[in-house]
C-alpha positions in Angstrom: -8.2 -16.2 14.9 -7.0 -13.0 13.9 -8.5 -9.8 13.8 -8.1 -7.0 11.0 -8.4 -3.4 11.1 -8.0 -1.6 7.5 -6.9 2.3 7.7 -6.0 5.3 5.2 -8.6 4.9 2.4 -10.0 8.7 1.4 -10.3 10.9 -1.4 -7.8 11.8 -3.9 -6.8 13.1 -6.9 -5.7 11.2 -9.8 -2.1 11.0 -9.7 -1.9 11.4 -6.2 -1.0 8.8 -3.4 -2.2 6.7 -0.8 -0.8 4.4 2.0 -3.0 2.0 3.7 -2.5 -0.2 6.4 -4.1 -3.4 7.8 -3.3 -4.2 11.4 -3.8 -7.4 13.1 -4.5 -8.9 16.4 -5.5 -12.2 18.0 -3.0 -14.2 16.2 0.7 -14.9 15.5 1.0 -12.3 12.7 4.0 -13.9 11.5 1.8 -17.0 10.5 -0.2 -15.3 8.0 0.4 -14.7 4.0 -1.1 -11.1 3.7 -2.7 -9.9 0.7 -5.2 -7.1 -0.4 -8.1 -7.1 -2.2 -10.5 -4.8 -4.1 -14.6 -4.4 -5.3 -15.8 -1.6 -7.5 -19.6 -1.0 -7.6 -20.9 -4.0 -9.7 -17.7 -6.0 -10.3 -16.4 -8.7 -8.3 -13.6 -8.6 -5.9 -10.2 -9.1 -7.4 -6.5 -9.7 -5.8 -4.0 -6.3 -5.7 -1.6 -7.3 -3.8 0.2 -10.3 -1.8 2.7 -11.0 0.3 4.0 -14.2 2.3 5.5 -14.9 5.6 9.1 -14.6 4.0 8.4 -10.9 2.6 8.0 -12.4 -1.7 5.2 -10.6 -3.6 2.7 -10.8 -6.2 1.3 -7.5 -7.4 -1.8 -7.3 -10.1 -0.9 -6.5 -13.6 -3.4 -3.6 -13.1 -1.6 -1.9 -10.7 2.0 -3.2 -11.5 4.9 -0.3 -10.8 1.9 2.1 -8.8 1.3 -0.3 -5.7 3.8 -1.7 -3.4 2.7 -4.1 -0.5 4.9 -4.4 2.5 4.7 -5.6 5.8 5.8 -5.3 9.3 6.1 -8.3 11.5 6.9 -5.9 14.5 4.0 -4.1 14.8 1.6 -6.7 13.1 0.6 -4.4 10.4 0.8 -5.1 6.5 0.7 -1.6 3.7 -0.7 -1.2 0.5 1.5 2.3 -1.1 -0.5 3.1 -3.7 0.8 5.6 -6.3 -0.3 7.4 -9.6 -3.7 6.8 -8.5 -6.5 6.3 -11.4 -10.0 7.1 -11.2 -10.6 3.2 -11.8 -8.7 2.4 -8.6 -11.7 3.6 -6.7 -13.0 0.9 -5.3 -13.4 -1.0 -1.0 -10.0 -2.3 -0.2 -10.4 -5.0 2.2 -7.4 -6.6 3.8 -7.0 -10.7 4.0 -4.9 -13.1 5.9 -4.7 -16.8 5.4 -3.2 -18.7 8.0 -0.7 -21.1 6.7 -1.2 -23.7 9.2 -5.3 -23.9 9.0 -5.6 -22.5 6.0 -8.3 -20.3 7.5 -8.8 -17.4 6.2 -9.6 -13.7 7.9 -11.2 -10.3 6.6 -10.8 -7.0 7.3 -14.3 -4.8 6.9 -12.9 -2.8 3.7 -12.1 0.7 3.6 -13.2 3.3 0.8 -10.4 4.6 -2.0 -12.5 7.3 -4.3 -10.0 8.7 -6.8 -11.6 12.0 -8.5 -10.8 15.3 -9.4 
């Protein structure tokens, strides 16, 4: 079982940047497709980003050429760079890992991304 810790959500203007980063523990990291999710007051969670144990990736129409997702096997950690921020980015980012063995998969508890001037 793996454990996830989300970090770097804040305030920010629009058209500024953020990096978060998710880091694991518990579990071979390596093991895990990594992705990142979001919910905004009253609508349902929805896919950003994703990224598999061989580094490919899958980023939302939504946020297509703003929001990179990388990750580091090293340090058990997977980002979400977020760029050109938009006030409808604000939203919980919560962090997920699905196991590609089990095909269990994890949360993180969400952090908060409030874009506003």
């Amino acid at each position: 079982q793996v454990q996830l810790v989300e970090s770097g959500g804040g305030l920010v203007q629009p058209g500024g940047s953020l990096r978060l980063s998710c880091a694991a523990s518990g579990s071979s990291f390596s093991g895990y497709h990594m992705s990142w999710y979001r919910q905004a007051p009253g609508k349902e969670r929805e896919l950003v980003a994703s990224i598999t144990r061989g580094g490919n990736t899958f980023i939302a129409a939504a946020v297509k050429g703003r929001f990179t997702i990388s990750r580091d096997n090293a340090n058990d950690t997977v980002y979400l760079q977020m760029n050109s921020l938009k006030p409808e980015d604000t939203a919980v980012y919560y962090c997920n890992g699905l196991n590609t063995f089990n095909r269990n998969t994890y949360w993180g508890q969400g952090t908060q991304v409030t874009v506003s001037s």
